[in-house]
C-alpha positions as CSV (number, residue, x, y, z in Angstrom):
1,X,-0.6,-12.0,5.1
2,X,-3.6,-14.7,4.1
3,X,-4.9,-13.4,0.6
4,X,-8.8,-14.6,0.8
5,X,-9.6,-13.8,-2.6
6,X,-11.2,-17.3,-3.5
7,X,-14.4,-19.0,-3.7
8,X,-14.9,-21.7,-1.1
9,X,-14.2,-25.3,-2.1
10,X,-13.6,-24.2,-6.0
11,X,-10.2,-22.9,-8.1
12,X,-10.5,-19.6,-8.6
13,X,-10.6,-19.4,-12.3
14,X,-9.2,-15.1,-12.4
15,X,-6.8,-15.1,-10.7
16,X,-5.9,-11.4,-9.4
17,X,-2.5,-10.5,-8.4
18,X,-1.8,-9.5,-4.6
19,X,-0.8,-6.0,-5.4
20,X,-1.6,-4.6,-2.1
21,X,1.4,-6.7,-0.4
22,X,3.8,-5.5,-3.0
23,X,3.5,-2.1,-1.6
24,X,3.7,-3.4,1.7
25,X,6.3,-5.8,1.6
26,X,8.5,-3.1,-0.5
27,X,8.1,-0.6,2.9
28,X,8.7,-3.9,5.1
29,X,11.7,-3.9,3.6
30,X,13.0,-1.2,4.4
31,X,12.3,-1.3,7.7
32,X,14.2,-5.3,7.8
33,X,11.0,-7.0,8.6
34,X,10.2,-10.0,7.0
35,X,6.9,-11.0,5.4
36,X,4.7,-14.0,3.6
37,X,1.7,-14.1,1.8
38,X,-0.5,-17.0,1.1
39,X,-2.8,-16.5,-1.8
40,X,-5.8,-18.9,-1.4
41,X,-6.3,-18.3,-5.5
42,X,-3.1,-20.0,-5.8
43,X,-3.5,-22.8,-3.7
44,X,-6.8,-23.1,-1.9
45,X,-5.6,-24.5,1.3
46,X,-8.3,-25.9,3.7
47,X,-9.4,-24.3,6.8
48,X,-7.1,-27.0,9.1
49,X,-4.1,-26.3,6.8
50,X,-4.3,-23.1,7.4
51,X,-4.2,-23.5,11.0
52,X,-0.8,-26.1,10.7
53,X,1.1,-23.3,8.4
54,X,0.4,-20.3,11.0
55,X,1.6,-23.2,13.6
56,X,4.7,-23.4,11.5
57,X,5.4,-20.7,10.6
58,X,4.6,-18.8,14.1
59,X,4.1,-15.5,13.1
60,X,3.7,-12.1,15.4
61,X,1.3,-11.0,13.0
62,X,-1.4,-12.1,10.6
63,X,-3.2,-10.2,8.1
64,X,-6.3,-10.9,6.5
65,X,-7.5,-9.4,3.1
66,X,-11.3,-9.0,3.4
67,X,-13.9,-9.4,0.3
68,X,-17.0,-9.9,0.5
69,X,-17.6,-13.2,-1.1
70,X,-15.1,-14.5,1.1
71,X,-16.4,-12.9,4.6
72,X,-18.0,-16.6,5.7
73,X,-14.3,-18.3,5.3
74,X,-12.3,-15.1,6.9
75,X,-14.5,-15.0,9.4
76,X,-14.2,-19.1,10.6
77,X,-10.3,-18.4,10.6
78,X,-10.4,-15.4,12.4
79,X,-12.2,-16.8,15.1
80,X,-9.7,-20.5,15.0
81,X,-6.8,-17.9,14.8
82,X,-7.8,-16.3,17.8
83,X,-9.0,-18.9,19.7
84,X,-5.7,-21.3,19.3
85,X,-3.2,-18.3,18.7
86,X,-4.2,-15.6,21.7
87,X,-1.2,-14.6,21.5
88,X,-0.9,-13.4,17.7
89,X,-2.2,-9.9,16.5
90,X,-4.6,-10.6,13.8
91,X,-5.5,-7.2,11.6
92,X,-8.1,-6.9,9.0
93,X,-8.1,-4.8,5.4
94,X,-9.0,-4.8,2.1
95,X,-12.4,-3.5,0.3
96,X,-14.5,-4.8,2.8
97,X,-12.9,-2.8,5.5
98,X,-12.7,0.3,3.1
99,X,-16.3,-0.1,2.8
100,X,-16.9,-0.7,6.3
101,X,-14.6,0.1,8.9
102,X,-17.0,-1.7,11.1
103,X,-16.0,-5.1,10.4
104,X,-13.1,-5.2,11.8
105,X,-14.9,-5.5,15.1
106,X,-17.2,-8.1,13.6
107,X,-15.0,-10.4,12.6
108,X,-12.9,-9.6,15.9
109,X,-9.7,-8.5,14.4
110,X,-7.8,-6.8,16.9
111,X,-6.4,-3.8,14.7
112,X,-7.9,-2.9,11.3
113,X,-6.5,-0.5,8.0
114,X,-8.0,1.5,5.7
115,X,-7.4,4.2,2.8
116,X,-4.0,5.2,1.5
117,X,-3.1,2.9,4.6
118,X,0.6,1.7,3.1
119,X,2.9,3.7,5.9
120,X,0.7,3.2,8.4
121,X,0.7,-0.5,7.9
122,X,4.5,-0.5,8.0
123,X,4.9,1.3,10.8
124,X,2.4,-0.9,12.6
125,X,4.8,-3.6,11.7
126,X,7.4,-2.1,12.9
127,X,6.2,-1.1,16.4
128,X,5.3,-4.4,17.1
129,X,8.3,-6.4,15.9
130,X,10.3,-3.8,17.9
131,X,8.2,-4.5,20.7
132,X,7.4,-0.5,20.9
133,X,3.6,0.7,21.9
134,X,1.4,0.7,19.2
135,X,0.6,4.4,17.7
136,X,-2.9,4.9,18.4
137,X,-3.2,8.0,17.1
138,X,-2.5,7.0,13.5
139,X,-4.6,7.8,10.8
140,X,-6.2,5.3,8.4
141,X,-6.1,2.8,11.6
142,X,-8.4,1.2,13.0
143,X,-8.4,-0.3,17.0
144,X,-10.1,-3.0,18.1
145,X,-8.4,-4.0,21.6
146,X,-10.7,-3.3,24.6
147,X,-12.0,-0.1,22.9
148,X,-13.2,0.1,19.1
149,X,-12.4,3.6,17.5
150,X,-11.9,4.4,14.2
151,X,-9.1,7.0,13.4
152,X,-9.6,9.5,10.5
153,X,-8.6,8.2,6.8
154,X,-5.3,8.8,5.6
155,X,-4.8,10.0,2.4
156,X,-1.5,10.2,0.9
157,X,0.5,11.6,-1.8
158,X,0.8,8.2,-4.2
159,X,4.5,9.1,-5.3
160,X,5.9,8.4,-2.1
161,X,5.1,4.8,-2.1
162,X,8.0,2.6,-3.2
163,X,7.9,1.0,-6.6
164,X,6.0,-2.5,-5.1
165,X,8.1,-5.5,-4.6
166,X,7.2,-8.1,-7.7
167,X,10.3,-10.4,-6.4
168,X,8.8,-12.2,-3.8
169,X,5.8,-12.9,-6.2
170,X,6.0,-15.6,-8.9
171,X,4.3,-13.8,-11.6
172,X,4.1,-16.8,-14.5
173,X,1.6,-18.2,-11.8
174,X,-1.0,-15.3,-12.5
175,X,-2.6,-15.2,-15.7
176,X,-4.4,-13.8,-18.4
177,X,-7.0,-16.6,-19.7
178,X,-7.5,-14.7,-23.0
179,X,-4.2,-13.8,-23.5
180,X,-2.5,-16.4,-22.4
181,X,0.1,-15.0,-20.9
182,X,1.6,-12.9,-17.3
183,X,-0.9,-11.1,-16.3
184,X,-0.4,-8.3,-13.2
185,X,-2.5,-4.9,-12.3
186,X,-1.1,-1.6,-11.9
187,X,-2.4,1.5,-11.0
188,X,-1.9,5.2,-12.3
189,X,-5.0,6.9,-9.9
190,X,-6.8,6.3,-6.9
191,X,-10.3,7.9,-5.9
192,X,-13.3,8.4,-8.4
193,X,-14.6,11.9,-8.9
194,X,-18.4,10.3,-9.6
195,X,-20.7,8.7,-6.9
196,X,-23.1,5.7,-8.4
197,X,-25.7,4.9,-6.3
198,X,-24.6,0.9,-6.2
199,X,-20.7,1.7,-5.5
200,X,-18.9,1.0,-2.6
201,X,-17.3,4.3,-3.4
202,X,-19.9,6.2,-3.7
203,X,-18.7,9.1,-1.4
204,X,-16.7,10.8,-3.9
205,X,-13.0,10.1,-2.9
206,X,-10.6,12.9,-4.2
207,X,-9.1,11.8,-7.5
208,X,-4.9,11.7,-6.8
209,X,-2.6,10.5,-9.5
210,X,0.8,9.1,-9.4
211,X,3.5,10.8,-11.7
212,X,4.4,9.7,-15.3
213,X,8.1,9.2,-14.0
214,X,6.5,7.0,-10.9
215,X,4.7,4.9,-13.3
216,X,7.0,5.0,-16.1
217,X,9.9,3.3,-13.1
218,X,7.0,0.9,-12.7
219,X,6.8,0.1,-16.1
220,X,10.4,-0.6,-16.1
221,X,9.8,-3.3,-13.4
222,X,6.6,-5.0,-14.4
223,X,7.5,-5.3,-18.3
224,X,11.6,-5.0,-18.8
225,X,12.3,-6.8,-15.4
226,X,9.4,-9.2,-14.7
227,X,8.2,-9.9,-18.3
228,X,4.4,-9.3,-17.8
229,X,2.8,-9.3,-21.0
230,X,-0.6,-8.5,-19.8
231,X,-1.4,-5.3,-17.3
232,X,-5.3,-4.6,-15.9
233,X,-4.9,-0.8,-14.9
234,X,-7.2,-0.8,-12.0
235,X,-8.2,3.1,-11.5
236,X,-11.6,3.4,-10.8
237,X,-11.8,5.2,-13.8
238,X,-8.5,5.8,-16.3
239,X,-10.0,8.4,-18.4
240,X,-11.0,10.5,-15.9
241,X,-8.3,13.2,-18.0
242,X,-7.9,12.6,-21.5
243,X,-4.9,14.5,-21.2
244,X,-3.0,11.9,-18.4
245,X,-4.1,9.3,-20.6
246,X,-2.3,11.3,-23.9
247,X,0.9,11.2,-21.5
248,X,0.7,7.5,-20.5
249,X,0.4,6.6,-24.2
250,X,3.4,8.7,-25.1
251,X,6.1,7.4,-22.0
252,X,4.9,3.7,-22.9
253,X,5.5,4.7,-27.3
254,X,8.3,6.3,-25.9
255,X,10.0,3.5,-24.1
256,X,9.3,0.8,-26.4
257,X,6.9,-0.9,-23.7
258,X,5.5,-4.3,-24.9
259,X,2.6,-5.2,-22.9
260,X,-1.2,-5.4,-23.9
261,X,-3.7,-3.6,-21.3
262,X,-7.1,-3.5,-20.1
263,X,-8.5,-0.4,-18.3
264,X,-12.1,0.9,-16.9
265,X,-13.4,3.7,-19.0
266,X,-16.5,6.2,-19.0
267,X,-18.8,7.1,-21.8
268,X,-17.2,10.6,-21.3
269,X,-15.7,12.7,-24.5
270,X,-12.2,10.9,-25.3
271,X,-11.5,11.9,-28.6
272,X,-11.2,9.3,-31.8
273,X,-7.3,10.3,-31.8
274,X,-7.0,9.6,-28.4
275,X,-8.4,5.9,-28.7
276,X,-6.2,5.6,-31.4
277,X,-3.1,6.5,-29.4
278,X,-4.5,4.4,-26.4
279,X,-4.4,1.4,-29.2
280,X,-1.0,2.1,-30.7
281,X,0.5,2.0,-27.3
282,X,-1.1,-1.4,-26.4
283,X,-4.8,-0.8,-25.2
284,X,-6.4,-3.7,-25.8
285,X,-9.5,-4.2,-23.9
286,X,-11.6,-1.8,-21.7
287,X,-14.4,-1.9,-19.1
288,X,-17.0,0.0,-19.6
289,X,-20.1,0.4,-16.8
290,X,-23.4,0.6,-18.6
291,X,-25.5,-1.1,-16.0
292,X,-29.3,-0.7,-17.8
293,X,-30.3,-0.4,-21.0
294,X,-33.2,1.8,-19.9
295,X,-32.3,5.6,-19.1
296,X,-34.7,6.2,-16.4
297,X,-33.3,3.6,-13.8
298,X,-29.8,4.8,-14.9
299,X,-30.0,8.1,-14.1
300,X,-31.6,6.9,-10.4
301,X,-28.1,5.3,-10.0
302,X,-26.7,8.6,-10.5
303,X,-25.7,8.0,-14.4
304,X,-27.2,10.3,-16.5
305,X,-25.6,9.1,-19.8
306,X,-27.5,8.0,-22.8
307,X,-27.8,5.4,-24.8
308,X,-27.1,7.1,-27.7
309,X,-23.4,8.2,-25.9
310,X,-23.1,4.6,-24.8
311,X,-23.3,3.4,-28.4
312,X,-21.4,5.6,-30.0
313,X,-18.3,5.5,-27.4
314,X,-18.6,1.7,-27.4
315,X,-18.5,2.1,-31.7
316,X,-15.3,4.1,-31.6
317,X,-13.4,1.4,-28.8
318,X,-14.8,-1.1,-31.4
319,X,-13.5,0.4,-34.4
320,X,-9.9,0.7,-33.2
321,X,-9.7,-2.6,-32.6
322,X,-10.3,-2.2,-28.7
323,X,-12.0,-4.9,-27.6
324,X,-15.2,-3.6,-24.8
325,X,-16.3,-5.5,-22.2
326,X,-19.8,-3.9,-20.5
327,X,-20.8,-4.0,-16.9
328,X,-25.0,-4.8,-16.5
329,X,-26.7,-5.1,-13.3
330,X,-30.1,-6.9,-13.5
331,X,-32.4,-6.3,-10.0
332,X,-33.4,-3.0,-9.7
333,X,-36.2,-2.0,-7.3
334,X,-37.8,-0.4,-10.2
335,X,-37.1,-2.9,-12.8
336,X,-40.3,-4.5,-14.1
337,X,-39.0,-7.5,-16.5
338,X,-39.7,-5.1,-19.3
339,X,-37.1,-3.0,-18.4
340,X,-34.7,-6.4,-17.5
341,X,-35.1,-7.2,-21.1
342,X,-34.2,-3.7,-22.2
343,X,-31.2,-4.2,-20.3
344,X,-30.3,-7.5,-22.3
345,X,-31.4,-6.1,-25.8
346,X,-28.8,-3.4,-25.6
347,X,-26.1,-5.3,-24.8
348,X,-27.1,-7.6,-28.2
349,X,-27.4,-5.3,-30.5
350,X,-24.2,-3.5,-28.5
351,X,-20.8,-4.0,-30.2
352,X,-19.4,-4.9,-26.6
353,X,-16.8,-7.9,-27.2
354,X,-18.2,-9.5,-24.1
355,X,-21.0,-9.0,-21.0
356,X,-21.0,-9.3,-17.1
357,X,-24.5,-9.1,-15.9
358,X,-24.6,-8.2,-12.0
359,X,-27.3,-9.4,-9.7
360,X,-27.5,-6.3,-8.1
361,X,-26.1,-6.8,-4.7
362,X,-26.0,-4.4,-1.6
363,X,-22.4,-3.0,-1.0
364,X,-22.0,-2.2,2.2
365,X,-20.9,1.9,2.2
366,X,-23.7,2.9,-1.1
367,X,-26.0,4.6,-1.1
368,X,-28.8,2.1,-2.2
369,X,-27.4,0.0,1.2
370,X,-28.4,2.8,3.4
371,X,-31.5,3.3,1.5
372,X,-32.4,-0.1,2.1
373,X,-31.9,0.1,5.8
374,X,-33.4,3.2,6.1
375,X,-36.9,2.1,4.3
376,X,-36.6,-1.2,6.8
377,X,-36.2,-3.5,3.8
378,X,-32.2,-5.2,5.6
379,X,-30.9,-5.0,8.5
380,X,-28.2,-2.6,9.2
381,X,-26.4,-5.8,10.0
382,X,-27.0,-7.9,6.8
383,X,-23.4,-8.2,6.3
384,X,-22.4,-9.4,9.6
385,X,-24.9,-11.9,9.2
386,X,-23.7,-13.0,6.2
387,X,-20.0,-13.3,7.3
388,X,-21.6,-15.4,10.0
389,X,-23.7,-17.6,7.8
390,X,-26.8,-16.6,8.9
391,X,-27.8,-15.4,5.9
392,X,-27.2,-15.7,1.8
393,X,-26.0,-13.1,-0.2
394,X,-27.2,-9.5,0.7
395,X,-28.8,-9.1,-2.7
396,X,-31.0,-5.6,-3.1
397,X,-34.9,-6.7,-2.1
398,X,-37.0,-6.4,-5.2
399,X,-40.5,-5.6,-5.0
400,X,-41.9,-8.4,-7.0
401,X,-39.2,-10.7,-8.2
402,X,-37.4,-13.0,-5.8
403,X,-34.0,-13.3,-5.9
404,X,-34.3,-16.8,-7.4
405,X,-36.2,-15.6,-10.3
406,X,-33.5,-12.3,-10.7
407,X,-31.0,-14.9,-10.9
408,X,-32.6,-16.8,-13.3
409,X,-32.9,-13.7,-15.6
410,X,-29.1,-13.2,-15.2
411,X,-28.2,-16.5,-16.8
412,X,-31.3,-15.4,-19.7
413,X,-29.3,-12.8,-20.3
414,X,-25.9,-14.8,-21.5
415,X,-27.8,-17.1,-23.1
416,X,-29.6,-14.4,-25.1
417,X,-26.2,-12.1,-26.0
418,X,-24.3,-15.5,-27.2
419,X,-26.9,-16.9,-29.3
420,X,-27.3,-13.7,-30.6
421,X,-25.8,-14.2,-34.3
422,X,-23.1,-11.8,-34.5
423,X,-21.8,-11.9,-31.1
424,X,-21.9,-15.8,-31.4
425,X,-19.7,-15.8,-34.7
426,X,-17.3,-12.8,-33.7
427,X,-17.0,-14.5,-30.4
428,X,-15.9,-18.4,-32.5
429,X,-14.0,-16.6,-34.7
430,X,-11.9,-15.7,-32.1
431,X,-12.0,-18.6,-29.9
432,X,-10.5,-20.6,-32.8
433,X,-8.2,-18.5,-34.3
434,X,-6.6,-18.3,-30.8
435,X,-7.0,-21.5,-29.7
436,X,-9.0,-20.9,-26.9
437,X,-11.9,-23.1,-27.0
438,X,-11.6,-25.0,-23.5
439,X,-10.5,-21.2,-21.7
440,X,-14.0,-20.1,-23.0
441,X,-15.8,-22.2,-22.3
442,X,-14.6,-22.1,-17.9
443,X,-15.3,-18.5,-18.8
444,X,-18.6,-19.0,-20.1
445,X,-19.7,-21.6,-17.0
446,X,-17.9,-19.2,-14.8
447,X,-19.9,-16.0,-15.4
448,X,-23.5,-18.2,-15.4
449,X,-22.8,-19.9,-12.3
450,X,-24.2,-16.8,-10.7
451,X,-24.5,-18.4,-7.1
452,X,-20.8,-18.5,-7.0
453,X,-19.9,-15.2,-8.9
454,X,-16.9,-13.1,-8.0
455,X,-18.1,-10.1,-9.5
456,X,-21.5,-9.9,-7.7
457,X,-18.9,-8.4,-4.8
């Protein structure tokens, strides 16, 4: 499996633990099939030494891990794959395919998985190392070979997945750069019960959780076993159920857990006892998806929260000692640079620890994507372009700014909230008395360099 998570020609300075392949390589497992993964993060082969370690390694199958900042460079190997390979089965997955099952005929995969897609995947494997037909019929897959059809999403129930495989993976090799230390991400949910306008997700997926005894065994592996100090919880949303998150706190109290965590949060009612727990049992940091600073355009994203809830949930994180990092998309159709700088002012005067600000891009699947190609402003096949390099980045059309100039008010924007007195001595204050001065600063030059940003996919 070839993890593409990287930017082209760069180190990838986050980087993300493969924790799809631990799920699959724990059901590979136990069906005796062996597996590999080569995480471009890790070590950004080239395009040609790619191509020798297939060679060498001569597999039946090769899996790809879509993203959409990586599409252009999946895409070029895809096509050398299965032009100098005929003979290997290439499939596609990942949140690009998620988003759009399509691709997978795009970029000429010749099978494709999406959803809860972890069995399926397996058995896949299996059929073909046993040299049995493929199951056609299976749900969350996806076919490619002489016909395309896409069968119906699979949607599982999370506790029978195996506790993922962390063996295989060398774990001091991912990494926290404030903490300093392991970093891996769990998960205690899947699905999001809310539909923002700008998600990939937006068709409200049915919220499922995994048991307190499933995650509480994971725990055990992650923390006891594997030493992780550091965990990013990557529900869509953790506190979708104040009371789940009450029981999480408790079993980690409970079992003496040591590990500092990082979680996405709404501005929804969690009480102040409940942020205290969520502290005492190692909360450290949380994500929280504010997007403008002016109400109107947030509610035409689907958030009708205000700003007076945003300040006052942000205040309570803050006063526990919970370090808040907020989300900000800059680009709006409706934006005028008023608005922009509405945007920036709140997240000044904000006690967030730390912004990203979002060039708002089209994700293929939301709801502003087909609005855009229903109103003629992109093609239906922007993305396909892109993946061929026919196009840049399929950022949302605005009326009046070009995307140059939107870009330009992105990097504004950091400027702004670090010179901004008391977010520039919190943030030194920190920095030093963690020794962290050259980390921040990559950070710093990693979020500006908004031509080459993760996080605007």
């Amino acid at each position: 499996m070839i993890s593409s998570k990287r930017k082209e020609g760069k180190e990838f300075f986050f980087k993300f633990p493969p924790l799809a392949y631990t799920y699959f390589r724990s059901l590979l497992n136990e069906r005796n099939i062996s597996s590999d993964i080569i995480d471009l993060q890790l070590t950004p082969f080239t395009e040609d030494e790619l191509i020798e370690i297939i060679k060498l390694k001569n597999p039946l199958i090769v899996g790809f891990s879509l993203f959409g900042f990586t599409l252009p460079f999946s895409y070029r190997i895809i096509q050398r794959v299965k032009q100098i390979f005929p003979e290997i089965i290439v499939v596609a997955g990942g949140s690009q395919v998620n988003a759009n099952p399509g691709i997978v005929n795009q970029i000429n995969a010749d099978y494709g998985f999406y959803g809860d897609c972890e069995f399926a995947f397996a058995d896949f494997c299996d059929d073909i190392v046993n040299r049995r037909s493929v199951n056609t019929s299976a749900d969350s897959l996806i076919i490619n070979k002489g016909e395309f059809r896409i069968n119906k999403k699979q949607v599982i129930d999370l506790n029978t997945l195996p506790i993922p495989d962390y063996d295989y993976i060398n774990i001091p090799e991912y990494y926290s750069p404030i903490f300093k230390t392991s970093f891996f991400t769990a998960e205690t949910s899947r699905g999001c019960p809310y539909a923002c306008a700008f998600c990939d997700k937006n068709i409200k997926t049915k919220f499922r959780t995994f048991s307190t005894d499933w995650i509480e065994n994971n725990l055990e592996a992650l923390v006891n076993k594997h030493k992780v100090g550091y965990i990013e919880f990557v529900d869509e949303i953790l506190t979708c159920r104040e009371d789940r998150v009450v029981e999480i706190c408790e079993m980690i109290l409970r079992n003496d857990f040591k590990f500092r965590w990082r979680f996405m949060a709404r501005a929804t009612d969690i009480s102040h006892e409940t942020i205290n727990l969520i502290k005492r049992a190692g909360g450290s940091e949380v994500i929280i998806g504010i997007e403008f600073g002016n109400e109107d355009i947030r509610s035409k994203i689907g958030k009708n929260i205000s700003n007076e809830k945003y300040t006052q949930t942000i205040n309570h994180y803050y006063k526990k000692g919970i370090m808040v990092w907020g989300t900000f998309i800059i680009g709006h159709q409706d934006e005028s640079k008023k608005e922009m700088n509405e945007t920036i002012s709140f997240a000044r005067k904000s006690n967030i620890f730390f912004p990203h600000f979002f060039h708002l891009n089209l994700m293929p699947g939301s709801m502003i994507m087909r609005d855009a190609v229903s109103e003629g402003l992109v093609e239906k096949d922007i993305w396909e372009k892109h993946m061929k390099g026919e196009v840049n980045k399929p950022y949302y059309p605005h009326p009046k700014l070009s995307s140059e100039t939107i870009d330009k008010i992105v990097k504004k924007a950091y400027l702004m909230f670090l010179v901004t007195p008391k977010h520039f001595f919190r943030l030194s204050w920190f920095v030093l008395k963690r020794g962290l001065v050259f980390s921040v600063i990559r950070i710093i030059y990693y979020m500006m360099s908004v031509k080459k940003n993760k996080f605007h996919y």
